[in-house]
C-alpha angles and dihedrals in degrees: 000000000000087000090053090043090047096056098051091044095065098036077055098043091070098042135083082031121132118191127196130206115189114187122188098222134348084229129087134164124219106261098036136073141279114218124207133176114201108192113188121185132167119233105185123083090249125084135238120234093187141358129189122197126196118193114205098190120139101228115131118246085002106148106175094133107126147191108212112197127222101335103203121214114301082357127149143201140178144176134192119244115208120192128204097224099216103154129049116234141075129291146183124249109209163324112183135211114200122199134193147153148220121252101265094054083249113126131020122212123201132195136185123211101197085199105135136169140170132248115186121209119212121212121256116291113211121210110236127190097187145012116197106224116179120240117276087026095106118019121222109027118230115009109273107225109196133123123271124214096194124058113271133167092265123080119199107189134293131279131179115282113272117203104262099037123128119257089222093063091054117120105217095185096062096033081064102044086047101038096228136076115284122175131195123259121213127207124203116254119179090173114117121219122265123213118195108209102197107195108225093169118149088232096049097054109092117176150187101272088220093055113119126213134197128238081256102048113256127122113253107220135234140176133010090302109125094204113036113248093264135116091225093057095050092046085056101047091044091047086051103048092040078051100053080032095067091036091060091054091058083244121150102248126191130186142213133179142147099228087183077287129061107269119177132167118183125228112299138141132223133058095289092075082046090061097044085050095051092041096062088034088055087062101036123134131175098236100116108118092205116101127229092261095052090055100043080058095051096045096039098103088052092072111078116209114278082030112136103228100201101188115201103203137155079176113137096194116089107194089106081063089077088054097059089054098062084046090060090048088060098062097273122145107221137199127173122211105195124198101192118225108207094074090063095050143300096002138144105254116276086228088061088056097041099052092040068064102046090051091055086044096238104146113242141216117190112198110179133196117285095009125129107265085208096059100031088059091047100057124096111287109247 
């Protein structure tokens, strides 16, 4: 009979249990925490001595396993789970195995909730104060916000028809919300676009020999380094701050990568384009077998004439160099941001490739390994 009693007890003690994971936001940043609220109650009419969950998330350095102590009829408890984000990507929260027993230590009971989601974690986004940016790079200056009375490209916001005005500046979406005649302003804008072009190419990746991954990609971290000794990781942490840096500006940023898929955002401003940029840096890894200078071919005819071409490469071949001539040619504006390579591991020197760029009069940027991203962009281009 205790045998029997036991059995049924356990198969009882994981059922008629909800459990409730309440997350702040689905979006983390490498560096800050990651908040979680686990809420447990018993719903039966029996009560649980004892309940073990095990959380099988991938999160790195996520610890929300826990042991939850006697449960009374219809009781509750919860605890906060707070995660050290250390590594960029996306990862699965959950599922959960709960375990519990009967009161003789007789019998254990598992149970599997299959409930998953996903958190993405963005790179590292460094503050930065100033890019140095040669003359004749970006054409303008500061955005000139003043009033046009003629149609540009760029539209500043609505106001009531006045007599006089254009019907083809008339906004007819708002004219019909609001049930009278509105018509579009436009501002003048002399800024040109700029397209960030982040190399993610299998050749150009060099690492720490002794840098670890994970089955699932990421780069399991060690040590007191804020960004792991990696090329990819640097591509992507340059890419991001650049990215907050010209939103922040009020400049139109557009984005280009090979992910390993092909991820492109046209020219926008606002924070909106910043998130689109962090979310497909977040997931970024360098497996594309194409090389830099591939991909500049294939995504030449997306860069207009005026347009500012800023390239993020650790690459050492510099056969995409070739590439960003005729660009040039073509009326692009073009900067180099160089991460270089021989600083991560067996690489040709970094000086060899910048001056191969100052020769061709490409304007370049060296960012090495363990120096501050804020400072390096904000040296004198070569």
């Amino acid at each position: 009979g205790v045998i029997i009693l036991s059995y049924i007890w356990s198969w009882f003690s994981v059922r008629w249990i909800s459990i409730t994971r309440k997350t702040r936001a689905r979006r983390a940043q490498v560096g800050r925490i990651f908040e979680e609220t686990f809420i447990v109650k018993n719903r039966s009419i029996i009560p649980k001595l004892w309940i073990e969950i095990e959380d099988q998330s991938d999160l790195p350095n996520h610890r929300a396993s826990r042991i939850v102590p006697f449960l009374a009829i219809k009781g509750q408890h919860d605890w906060q789970a707070k995660t050290s984000c250390i590594a960029r990507g996306e990862f699965r929260l959950g599922p959960m195995v709960l375990m519990s027993g009967d009161p003789f230590g007789l019998f254990t009971a598992r149970r599997f909730i299959n409930a998953t989601s996903r958190v993405v974690i963005y790179p590292t986004v460094v503050k930065l104060a100033h890019v140095d940016l040669p003359m004749g790079m970006l054409s303008g200056g500061e955005a000139q916000r003043q009033r046009s009375h003629y149609i540009t490209t760029n539209a500043a916001g609505v106001r009531d028809y006045v007599m006089g005005d254009s019907i083809n500046r008339v906004h007819w979406r708002t004219t019909a919300r609001r049930d009278q005649l509105t018509v579009k302003e436009f501002e003048i804008d002399p800024l040109v676009d700029i397209w960030m072009f982040a190399d993610f190419a299998r050749t150009s990746v060099i690492e720490d020999p002794m840098l670890k991954r994970s089955e699932s990609g990421y780069i399991i971290p060690s040590g007191s380094s804020t960004i792991p000794p990696s090329t990819e990781e640097y591509v992507a942490v340059v890419t991001a701050s650049l990215a907050r840096y010209f939103i922040d500006l009020e400049r139109v940023l557009g984005f280009i990568a090979y992910t390993p898929q092909r991820a492109i955002h046209q020219p926008e401003r606002g924070r909106r384009q910043l998130t689109h940029i962090l979310e497909t840096l977040a997931v970024a890894r360098s497996t594309k077998t194409y090389t830099l200078a591939q991909m500049l071919v294939l995504e030449a005819q997306s860069f207009s004439r005026g347009t500012t071409l800023i390239i993020v490469t650790s690459s050492a071949d510099n056969t995409w160099i070739t590439e960003a001539m005729l660009l040039s040619k073509r009326g692009i504006k073009v900067l180099c941001v160089l991460i270089d390579a021989s600083t991560f591991g067996y690489a040709p020197s970094g000086e060899e490739m910048a001056a191969y760029l100052r020769l061709v009069k490409i304007p370049t940027l060296v960012v090495r390994r363990g120096d501050d991203i804020a400072d390096a962009l904000a040296r004198q281009s070569l």
